[in-house]
C-alpha positions in Angstrom: 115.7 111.5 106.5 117.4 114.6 106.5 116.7 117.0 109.5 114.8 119.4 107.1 112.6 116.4 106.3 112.2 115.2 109.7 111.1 119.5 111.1 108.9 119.0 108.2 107.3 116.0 109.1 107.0 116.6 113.0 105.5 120.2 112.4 103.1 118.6 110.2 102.2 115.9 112.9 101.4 118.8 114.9 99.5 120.3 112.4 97.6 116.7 111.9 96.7 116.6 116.2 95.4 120.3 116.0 92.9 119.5 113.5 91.9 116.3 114.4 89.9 117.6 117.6 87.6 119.3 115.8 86.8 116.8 113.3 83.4 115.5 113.8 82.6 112.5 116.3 80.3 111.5 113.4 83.2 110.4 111.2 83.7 106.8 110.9 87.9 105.2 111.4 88.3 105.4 107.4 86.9 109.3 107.1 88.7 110.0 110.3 92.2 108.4 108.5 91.7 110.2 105.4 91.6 113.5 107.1 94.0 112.9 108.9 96.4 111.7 105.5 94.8 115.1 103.9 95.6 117.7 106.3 99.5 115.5 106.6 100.0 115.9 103.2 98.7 119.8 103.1 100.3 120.8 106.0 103.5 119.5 104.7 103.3 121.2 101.3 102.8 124.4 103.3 105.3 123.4 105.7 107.9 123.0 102.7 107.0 126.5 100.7 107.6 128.5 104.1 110.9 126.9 105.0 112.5 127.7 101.5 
């Protein structure tokens, strides 16, 4: 992993811990790791178009 890749991915870890507290007790383990692959995978793609 190249350090571009690796600010990418611990920014969108951050971004994943932020909006995890305000995800809804309610949510079962499988809801609650989709989200949490979601936002990852969004926060990265916005994470990416910023950087360049």
């Amino acid at each position: 992993m190249t350090d571009r890749e690796q600010r990418i991915h611990d920014l969108a870890l951050v971004v994943v811990e932020n909006s995890l507290e305000d995800i809804d007790e309610s949510y079962g383990i499988r809801q609650y790791a989709a989200e949490a692959v979601r936002v990852y995978n969004e926060a990265k793609k916005v994470i990416e178009k910023e950087l360049d």
